[in-house]
ROGUMI-717758 format. One line per 5 residues: for each residue z, x, y of C-alpha. Coordinates in Angstrom, 2 decimals, padded with zeros to 5 digits. Example, Ala and Ser with C-alpha at 12.3 -4.5 7.8 and 13.67 -1.06 7.14 Angstrom:
2
007.80,012.30,-004.50  007.14,013.67,-001.06
END
This chain:
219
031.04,-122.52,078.49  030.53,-119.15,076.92  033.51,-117.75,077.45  035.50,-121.25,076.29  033.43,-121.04,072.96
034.84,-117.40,072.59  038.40,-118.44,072.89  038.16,-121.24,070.38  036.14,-119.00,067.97  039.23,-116.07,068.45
041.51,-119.01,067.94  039.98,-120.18,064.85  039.41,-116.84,062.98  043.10,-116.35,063.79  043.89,-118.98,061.49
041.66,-118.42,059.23  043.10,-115.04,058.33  046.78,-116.72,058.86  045.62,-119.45,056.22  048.50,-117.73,053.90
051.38,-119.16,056.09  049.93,-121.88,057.33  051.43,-125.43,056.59  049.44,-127.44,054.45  046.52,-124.34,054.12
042.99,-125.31,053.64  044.08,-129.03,053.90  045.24,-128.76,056.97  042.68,-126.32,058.73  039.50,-127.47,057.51
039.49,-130.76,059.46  040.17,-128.40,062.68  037.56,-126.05,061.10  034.99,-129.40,061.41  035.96,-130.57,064.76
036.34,-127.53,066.79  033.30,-125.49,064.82  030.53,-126.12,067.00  026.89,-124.49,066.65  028.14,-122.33,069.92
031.67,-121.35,068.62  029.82,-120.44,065.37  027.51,-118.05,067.40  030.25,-116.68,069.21  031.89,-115.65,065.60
029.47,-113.59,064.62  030.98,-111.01,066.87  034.13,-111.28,065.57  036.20,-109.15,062.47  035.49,-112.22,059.36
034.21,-114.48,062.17  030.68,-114.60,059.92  032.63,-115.72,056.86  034.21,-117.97,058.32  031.14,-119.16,060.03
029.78,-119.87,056.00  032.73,-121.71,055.68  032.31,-124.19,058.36  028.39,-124.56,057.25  029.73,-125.20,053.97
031.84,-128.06,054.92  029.57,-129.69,057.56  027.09,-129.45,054.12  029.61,-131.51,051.93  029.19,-128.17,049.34
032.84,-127.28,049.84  035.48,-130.21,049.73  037.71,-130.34,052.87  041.06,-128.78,051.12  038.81,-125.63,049.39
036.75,-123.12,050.02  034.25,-120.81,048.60  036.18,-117.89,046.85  033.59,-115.77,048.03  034.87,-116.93,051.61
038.54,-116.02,051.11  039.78,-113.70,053.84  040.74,-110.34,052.66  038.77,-110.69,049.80  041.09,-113.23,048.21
043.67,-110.49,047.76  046.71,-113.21,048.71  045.45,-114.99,046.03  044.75,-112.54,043.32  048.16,-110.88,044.08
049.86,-114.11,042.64  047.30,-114.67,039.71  047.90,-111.37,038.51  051.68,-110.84,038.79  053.31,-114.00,037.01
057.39,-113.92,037.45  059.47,-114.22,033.98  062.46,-116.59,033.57  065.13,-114.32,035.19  062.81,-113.73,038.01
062.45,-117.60,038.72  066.42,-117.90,038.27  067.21,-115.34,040.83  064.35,-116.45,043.26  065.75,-120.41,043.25
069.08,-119.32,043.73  067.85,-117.18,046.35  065.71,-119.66,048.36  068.50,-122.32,047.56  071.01,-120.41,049.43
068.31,-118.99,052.44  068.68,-119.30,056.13  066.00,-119.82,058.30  066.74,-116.20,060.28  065.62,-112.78,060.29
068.90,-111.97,058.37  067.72,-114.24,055.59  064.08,-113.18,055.37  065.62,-109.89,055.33  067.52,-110.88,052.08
064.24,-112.49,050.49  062.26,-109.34,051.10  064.79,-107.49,049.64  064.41,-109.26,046.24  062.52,-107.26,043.26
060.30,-110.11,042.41  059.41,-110.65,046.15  058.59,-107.07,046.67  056.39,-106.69,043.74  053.87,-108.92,045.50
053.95,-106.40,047.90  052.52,-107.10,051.66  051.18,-110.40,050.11  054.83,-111.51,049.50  054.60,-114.67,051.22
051.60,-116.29,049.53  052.44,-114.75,045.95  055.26,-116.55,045.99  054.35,-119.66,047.64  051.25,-119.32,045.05
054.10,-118.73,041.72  055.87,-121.58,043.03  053.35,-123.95,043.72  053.93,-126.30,040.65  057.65,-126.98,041.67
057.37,-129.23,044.56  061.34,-128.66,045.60  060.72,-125.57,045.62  057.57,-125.06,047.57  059.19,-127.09,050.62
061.97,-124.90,050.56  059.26,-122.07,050.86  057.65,-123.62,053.60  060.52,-122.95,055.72  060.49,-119.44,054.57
056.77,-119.41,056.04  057.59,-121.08,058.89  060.87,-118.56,059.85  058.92,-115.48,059.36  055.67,-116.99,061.53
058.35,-117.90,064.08  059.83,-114.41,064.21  056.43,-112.48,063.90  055.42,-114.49,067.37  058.15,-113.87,069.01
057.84,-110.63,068.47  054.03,-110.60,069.48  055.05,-112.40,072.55  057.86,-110.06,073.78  055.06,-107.16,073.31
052.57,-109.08,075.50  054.78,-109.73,078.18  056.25,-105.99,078.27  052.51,-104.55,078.69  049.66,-105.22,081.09
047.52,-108.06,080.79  043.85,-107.48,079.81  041.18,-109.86,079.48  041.37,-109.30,075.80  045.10,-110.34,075.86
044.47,-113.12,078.10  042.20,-114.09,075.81  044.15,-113.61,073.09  047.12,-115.91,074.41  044.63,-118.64,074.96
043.92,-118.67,071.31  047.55,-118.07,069.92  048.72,-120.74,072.49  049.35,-123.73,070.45  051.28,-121.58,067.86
052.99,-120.38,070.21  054.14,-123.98,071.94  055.24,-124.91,068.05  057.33,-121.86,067.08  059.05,-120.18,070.00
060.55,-123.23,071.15  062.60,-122.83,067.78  064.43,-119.97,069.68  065.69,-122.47,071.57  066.31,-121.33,075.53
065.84,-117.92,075.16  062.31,-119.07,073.14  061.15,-121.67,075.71  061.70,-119.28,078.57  059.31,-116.61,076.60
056.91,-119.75,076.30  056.87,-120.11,079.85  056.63,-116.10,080.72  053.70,-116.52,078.40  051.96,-119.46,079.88
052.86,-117.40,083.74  051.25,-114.06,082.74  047.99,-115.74,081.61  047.33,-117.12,084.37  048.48,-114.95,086.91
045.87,-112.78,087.64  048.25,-110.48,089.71  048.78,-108.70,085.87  045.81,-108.05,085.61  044.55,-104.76,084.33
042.69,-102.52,086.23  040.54,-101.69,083.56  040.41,-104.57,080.86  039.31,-104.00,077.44
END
């Protein structure tokens, strides 16, 4: 039981500080926040980098003091830097012009998040690009859904990339751990890779559970 409440404590903390691209943010994860929060996961935070934040968090919800699509400010991960990055660096009219045209003409691949990234007004927001601008643009709902699938490309490619790492390496407990968590992330963005993705899914889902990979001496 211990070592289940540790993997859905990792889990959660892992989107808690991935809040920024996640679909839907605080909407969306405090219901899983509620249901999956239980007085032993919350214990088994406290060990964990922001786990005791986020741990006030879920005590604040089960309290009715923060409503289910907020929380605390106090509470933001890193500080609430995504969000101040945004607040403090508004974009002027030939900023929004060149970012619609850009994001009306991006494709969902690395070479088009490479052309975002490449964009002055996306690079002032620095390594907060993603929720500055989903922040700037979140009163334009056309555009916000086309940023969505900006978030969702560059999660997509950031996994796979995490993935090919983890199967090139030898597995730890940590890392078995680790997949555990990332799992269901994993099962909704690699198959977007289509074969080549699925078959890293399943490489993933084989090296967790075969203890043959094993490290010798696990972290």
């Amino acid at each position: 039981m211990k070592q289940k409440s540790n993997i859905i404590a990792q889990k959660l903390v892992n989107l808690y500080r991935q809040e920024h691209v996640i679909l839907g943010g605080w909407t969306a994860l405090n219901p899983i926040f509620l249901d999956e929060g239980t007085d032993e996961v919350l214990n088994a935070m406290a060990d964990l980098p922001t786990g005791k934040m986020l741990a006030a968090h879920i005590m604040n919800l089960r309290s009715g003091k923060t409503p289910m699509d907020s929380i605390d400010r106090n509470l933001l991960p890193y500080g609430g830097l995504m969000d101040e990055s945004a607040i403090t660096k508004p974009i002027n009219d030939e900023q929004w012009t060149v970012l619609s045209d850009a994001l009306n003409k991006f494709t969902p691949t690395q070479q088009g998040l490479q052309e975002l990234q490449k964009l002055d007004v996306v690079k002032r927001f620095g390594d907060q690009w993603l929720n500055g601008i989903k922040t700037i643009l979140s009163g334009n709902t056309e555009l916000s859904e086309k940023w969505r699938v900006v978030m969702q490309t560059w999660r997509a490619y950031h996994l796979w990339d995490m993935a090919t790492q983890i199967v090139s390496q030898p597995l730890t407990e940590h890392t078995r751990a680790q997949i555990q968590a990332d799992m269901p992330e994993y099962e909704t963005f690699l198959p977007m890779f289509g074969d080549a993705g699925k078959n890293l899914l399943e490489k993933l889902r084989t090296f967790m559970k075969d203890s043959k990979h094993t490290a010798q001496n696990p972290d």
